[in-house]
VEXMARMAR-258927 format. One record per atom (N, C-alpha, C): x, y, z. Coordinates in steps of 0.1 Angstrom, whole numbers, plus 5000, padded with zeros to 4 digits. Layout:
N
XYZ ...
END
This chain:
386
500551745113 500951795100 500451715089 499951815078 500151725069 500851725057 501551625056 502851585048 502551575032 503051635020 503151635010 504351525008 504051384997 504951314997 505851354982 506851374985 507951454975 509051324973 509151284959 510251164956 511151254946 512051214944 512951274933 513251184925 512651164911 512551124899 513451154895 514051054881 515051124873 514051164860 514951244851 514051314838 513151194829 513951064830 513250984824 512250864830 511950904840 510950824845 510050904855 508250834847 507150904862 506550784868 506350854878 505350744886 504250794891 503150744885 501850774890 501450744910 500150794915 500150784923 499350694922 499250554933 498650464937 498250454947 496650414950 496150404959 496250234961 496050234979 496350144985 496250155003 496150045007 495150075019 496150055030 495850175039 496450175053 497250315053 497950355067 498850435071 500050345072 501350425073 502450305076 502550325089 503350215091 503550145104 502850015108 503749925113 503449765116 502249725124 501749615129 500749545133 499449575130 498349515136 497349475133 496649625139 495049705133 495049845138 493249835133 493149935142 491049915134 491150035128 489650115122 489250225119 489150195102 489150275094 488850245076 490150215073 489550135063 491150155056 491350255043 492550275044 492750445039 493450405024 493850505022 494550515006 496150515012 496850534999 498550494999 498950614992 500150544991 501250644991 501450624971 503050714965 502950714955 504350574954 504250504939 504750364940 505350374930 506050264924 506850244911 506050134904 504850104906 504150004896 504250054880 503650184883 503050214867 504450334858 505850244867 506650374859 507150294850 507650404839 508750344825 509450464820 509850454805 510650514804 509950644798 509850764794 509050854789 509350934778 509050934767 509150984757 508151054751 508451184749 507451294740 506351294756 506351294762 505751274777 504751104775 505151064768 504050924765 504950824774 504850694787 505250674790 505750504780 506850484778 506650314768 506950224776 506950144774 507449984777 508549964774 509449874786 510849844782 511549914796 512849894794 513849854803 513749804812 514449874826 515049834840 514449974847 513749964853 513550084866 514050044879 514850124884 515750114896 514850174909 514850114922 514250174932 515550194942 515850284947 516950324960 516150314975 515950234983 515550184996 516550225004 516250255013 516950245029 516450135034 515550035033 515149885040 514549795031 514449685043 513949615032 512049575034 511049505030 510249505035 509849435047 508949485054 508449395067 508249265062 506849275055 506349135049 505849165037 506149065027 505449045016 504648945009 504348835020 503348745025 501748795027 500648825015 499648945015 498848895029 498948755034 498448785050 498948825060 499948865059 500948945070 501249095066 501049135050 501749315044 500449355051 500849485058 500049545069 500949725070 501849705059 502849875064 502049895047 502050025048 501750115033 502350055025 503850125020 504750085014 504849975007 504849855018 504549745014 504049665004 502549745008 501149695006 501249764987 501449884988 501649914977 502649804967 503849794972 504249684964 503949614958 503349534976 502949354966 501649374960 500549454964 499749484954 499249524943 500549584941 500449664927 501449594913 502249544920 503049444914 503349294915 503049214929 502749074927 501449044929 500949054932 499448984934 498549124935 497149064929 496049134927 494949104940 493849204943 493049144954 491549144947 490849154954 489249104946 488649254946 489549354950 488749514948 490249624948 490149704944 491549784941 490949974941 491850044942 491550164936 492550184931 491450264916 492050344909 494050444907 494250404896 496050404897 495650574887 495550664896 495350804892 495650864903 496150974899 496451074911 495351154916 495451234926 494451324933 493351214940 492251324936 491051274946 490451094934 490351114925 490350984918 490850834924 492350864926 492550764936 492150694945 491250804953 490050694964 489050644959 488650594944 487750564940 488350384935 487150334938 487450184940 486650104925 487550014922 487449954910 487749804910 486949734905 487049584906 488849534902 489049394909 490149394903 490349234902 490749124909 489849014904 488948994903 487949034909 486349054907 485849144898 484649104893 484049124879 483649304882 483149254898 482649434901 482849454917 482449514920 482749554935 482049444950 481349394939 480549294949 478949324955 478649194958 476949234956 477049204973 475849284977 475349264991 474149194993 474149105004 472549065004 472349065019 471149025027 471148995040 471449115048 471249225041 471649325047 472749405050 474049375042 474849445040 475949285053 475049225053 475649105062 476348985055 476048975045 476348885031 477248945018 478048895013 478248965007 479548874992 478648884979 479448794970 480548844962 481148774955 482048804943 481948714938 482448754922 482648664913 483748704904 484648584907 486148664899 485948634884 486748724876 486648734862 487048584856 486648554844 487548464837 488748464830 489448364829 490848374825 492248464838 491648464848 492748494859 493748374859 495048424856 496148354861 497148374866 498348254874 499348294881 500348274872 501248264874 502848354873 503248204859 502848044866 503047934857 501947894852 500748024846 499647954842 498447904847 498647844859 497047774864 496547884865 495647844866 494047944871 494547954885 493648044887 493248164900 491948134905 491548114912 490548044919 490148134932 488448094932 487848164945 488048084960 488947934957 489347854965 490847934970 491547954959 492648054966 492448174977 491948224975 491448344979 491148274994 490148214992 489548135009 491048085016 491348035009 492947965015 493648105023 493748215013 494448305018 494148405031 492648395031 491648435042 492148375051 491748225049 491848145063 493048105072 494248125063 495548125065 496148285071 495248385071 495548515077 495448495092 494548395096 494348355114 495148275118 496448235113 497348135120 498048215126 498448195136 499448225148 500848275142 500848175133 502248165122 502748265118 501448335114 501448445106 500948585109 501348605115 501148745124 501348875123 500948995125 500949125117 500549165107 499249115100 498349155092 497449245092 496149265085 494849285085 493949225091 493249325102 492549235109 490849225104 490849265094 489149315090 488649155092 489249075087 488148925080 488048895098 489248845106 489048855120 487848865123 487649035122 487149105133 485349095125 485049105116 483649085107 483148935102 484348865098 483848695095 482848645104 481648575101 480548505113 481948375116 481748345129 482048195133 483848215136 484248335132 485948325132 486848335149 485848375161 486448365166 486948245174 488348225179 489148085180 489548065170 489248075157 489847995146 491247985145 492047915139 493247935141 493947915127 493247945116 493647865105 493447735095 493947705084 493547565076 494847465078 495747495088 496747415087 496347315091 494947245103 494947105107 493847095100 493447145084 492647075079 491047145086 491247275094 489847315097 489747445087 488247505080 488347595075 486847675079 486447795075 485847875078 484547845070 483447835079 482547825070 481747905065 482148065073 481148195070 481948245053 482748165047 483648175034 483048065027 482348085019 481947985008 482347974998 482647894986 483147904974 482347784967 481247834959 480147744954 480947674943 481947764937 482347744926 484047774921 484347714913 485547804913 485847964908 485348054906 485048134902 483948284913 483248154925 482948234933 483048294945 483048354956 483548374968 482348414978 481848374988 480848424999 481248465011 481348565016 481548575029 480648625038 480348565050 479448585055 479648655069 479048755068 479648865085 478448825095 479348875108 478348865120 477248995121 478049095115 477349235119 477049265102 476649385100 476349435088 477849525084 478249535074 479049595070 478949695055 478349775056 478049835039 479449865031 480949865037 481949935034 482649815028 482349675036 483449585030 484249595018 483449595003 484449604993 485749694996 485749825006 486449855009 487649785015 487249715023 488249545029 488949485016 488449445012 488249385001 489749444989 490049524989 491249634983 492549544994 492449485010 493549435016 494349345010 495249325010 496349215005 495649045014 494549055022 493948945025 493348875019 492748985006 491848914997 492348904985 494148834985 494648844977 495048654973 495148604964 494948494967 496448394967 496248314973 497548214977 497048064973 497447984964 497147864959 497947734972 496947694977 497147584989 499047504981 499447474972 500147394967 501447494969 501447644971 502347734968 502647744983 501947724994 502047765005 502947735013 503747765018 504747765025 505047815040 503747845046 503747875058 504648025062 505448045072 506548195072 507248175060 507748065054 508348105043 508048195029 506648175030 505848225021 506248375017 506748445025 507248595031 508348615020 509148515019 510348575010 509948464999 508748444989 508748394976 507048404973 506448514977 504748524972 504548454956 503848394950 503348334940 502848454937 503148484922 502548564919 501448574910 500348674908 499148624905 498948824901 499748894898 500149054894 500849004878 501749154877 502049174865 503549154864 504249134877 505749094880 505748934887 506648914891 507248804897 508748794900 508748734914 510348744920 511748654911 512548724906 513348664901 514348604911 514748694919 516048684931 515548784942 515648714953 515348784965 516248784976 517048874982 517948864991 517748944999 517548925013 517148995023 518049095026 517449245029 518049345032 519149405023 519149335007 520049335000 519549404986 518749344984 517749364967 516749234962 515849274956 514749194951 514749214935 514949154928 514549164911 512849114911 512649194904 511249144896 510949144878 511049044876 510749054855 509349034857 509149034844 507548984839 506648874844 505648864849 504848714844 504148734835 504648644824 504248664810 502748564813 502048534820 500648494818 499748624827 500448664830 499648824840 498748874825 497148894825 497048964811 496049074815 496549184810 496649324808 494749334806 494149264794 492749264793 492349224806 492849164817 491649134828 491949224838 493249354836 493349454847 493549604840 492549644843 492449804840 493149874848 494249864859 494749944870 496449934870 497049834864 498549854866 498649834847 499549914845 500149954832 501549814834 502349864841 503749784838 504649784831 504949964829 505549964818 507649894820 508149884829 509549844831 509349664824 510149634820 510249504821 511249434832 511649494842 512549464850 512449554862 512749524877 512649644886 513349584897 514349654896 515149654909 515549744921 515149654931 515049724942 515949704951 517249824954 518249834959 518349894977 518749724986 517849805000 519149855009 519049895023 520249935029 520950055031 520450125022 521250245019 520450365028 521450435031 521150575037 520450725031 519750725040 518250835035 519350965023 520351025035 521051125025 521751075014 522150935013 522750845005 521950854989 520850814994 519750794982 519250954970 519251054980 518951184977 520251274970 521651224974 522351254968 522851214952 522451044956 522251004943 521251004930 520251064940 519251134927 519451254921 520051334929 520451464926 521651444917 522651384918 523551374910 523151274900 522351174895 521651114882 522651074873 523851054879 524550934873 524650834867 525250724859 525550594859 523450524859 524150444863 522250374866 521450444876 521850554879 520850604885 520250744882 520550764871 519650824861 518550754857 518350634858 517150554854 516650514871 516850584878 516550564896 515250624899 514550594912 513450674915 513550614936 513550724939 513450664954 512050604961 512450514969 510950434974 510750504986 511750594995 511250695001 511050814998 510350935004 510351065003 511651125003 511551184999 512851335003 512651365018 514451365017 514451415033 514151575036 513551625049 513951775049 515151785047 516051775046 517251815049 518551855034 517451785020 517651775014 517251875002 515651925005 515252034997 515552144990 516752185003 517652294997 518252294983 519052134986 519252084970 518952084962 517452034961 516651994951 515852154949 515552244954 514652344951 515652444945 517152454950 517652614943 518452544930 518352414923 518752414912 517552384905 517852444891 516652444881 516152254875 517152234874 517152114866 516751984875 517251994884 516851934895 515451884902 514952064905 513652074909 512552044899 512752014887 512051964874 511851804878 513051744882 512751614882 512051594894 511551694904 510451654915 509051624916 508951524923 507351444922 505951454935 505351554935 505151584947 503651544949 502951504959 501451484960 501751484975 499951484977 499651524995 499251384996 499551365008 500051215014 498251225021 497551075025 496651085025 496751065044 497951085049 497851045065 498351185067 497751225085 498051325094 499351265100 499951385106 501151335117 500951395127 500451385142 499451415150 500951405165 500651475173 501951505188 499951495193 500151375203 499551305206 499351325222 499151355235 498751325246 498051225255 498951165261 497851015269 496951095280 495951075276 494951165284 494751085298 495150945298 494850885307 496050865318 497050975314 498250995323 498151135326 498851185340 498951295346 500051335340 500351455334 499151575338 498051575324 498251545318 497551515305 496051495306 495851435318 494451395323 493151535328 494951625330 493751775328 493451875316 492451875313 491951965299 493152105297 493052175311 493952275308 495952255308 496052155314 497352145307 496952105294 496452075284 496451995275 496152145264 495452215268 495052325259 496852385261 497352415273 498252475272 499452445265 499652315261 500652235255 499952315242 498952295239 498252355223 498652465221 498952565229 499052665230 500452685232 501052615235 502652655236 503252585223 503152545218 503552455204 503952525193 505352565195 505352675176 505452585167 504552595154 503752505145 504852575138 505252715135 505752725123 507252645126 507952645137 509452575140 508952445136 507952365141 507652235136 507652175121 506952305115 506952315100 508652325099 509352415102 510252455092 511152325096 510952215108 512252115114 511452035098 510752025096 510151915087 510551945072 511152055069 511152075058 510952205052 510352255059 509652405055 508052355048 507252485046 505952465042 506152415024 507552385016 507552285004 507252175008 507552085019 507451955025 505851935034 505452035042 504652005050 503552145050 502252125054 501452215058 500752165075 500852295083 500352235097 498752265100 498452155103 497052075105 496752125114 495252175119 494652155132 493452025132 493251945119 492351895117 493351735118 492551615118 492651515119 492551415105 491751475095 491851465085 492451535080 493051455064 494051545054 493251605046 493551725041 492451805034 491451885045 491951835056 490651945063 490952045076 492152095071 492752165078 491752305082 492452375094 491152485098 492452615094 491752705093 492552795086 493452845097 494452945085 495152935096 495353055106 495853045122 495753125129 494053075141 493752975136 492452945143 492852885156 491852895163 492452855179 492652715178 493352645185 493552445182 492552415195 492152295192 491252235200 491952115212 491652105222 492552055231 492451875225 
END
């Protein structure tokens, strides 16, 4: 299926759609990295439809984050987060909705990066005047730190691109005994080299991961790092309590001229975790108290639509775009009976798509896929492929 992501906004707050790389769900995974979901980076308060600057934007969670450590964020969600709000990486896409979104734009780096050696080499050069949260500079030494600190044992459940493409990385284990990578060059402060085993034409694509996001050796804190990222974005952690809530205010040295992709318009963003899926939905629907200034960090439940679609006022405050992942009923081909073509067609064939649709939501929430990509659905009524 593929899933339209539906939030329920109150009247005074939008949120653009942000791209951001991966599917959700935990650990380390190959294949491209993909676009994201929609986020609370770029919301505020909205007037005459112009969005301003100023207050408190509230987020309603049912959890809390896996990791927020950018060598370990590896779930969508996440990624969107600390990407879009604490730390920047050396390539980004576009903070626009639709097809726009997949379009990639420098973000500490000056531009997308230069290739040499055959698509085997490959440079950057971060902008001037990048800084973190107390001021220092941002460095192409950070960034290496953050690289090299993605292979520690320590730190597990990341991105595996640098892994799996770096020349020289296998064994490595990290900079904690003082060893570092030498297919990662940094001529300068301001520069970055990375050197692959194979050719890669897509890396800048990599390059958008929370890996290539940078962590200053002095800030490092090993697993602790997870619950206090240095931030090097347009927010920073005020108070962080596990499974409880996270504040974020300003970093007043974040500057707006060196990033074309996050606006920022809240001065404050609180994210309230724990709470129950129907919990969240009832309280957007009703827009009470502080949560009239609310926006959910999950989707709308199916279960909830009914609500939100037969009132007028309601269904106004809905936020809807096509989610950039499939949701796929899968077969292990390499188990019986599965291992025969014709059971496998016949499962295809026994599947009512529209009951699947309608458990999900109905066709407001979902449209059913024969295709594997989003957007490339086969029409419908067409035979499914085993």
């Amino acid at each position: 299926m593929n899933k339209r992501t539906h939030t329920l906004a109150t009247a005074l707050v939008t949120a653009l759609a942000l791209g951001v790389t991966g599917c959700s769900g935990g650990g380390k995974s190959g294949g491209s990295p993909d676009r994201g979901n929609p986020a609370a980076a770029n919301a505020g308060a909205v007037v005459g439809g112009t969005p301003q600057k100023g207050g408190t934007l509230t987020v309603l969670s049912n959890q809390d984050f896996t990791h927020l450590d950018p060598a370990r964020n590896w779930v969508m969600p996440d990624m969107d987060f600390g990407t879009r709000l604490l730390y920047r990486t050396l390539v980004t896409y576009k903070a626009e909705p639709g097809a726009k979104g997949s379009e990639l734009v420098p973000d500490l780096a000056e531009d997308l990066g230069t290739p040499s050696n055959g698509a085997k080499t490959w440079t950057f050069r971060l902008k001037p005047g990048l800084k973190y949260e107390d001021g220092t500079p941002i460095t192409a030494q950070d960034i290496k730190n953050n690289v090299e600190r993605s292979f520690s044992p320590d730190l597990p459940g990341g991105p595996d691109y640098a892994a799996r493409y770096l020349a020289g990385a296998k064994g490595y284990q990290g900079p904690a005994q003082g060893k570092h990578l030498a297919s990662v060059k940094t001529p300068d402060s301001r520069t970055i080299v990375f050197e692959l085993h194979t050719a890669f034409a897509e890396f800048p694509f990599a390059a958008t991961l929370p890996t290539f996001a940078p962590v200053p050796p002095k800030q490092d804190k090993g697993p602790q790092y997870d619950n206090r990222p240095f931030s090097s974005g347009p927010y920073k952690i005020e108070t962080y309590s596990r499974d409880k809530q996270i504040v974020l205010v300003r970093n007043t040295h974040w500057d707006p001229k060196t990033d074309s992709v996050r606006k920022a318009y809240p001065d404050r963003i609180v994210v309230t975790m724990g709470l129950k899926g129907n919990q969240i939905d009832d309280r957007l629907i009703a827009s009470s108290g502080t949560d009239a200034s609310a926006i959910s960090w999950a989707q709308l439940r199916p279960e909830s639509i009914s609500k939100v679609l037969t009132k007028a006022d309601v269904k106004a405050r809905l936020l809807a775009e096509s989610s950039s992942c499939t949701e796929m009923v899968q077969m292990h081909t390499g188990r019986a009976p599965f291992t025969d073509l014709k059971v496998r067609q016949a499962v295809q064939w026994a599947l009512d798509r529209e009951a699947i649709v309608t458990a999900a939501g109905g066709p407001a929430v979902t449209d059913a896929s024969s295709a594997a990509m989003p957007g490339s659905s086969s029409p419908a009524g067409s035979s499914p492929t085993p």
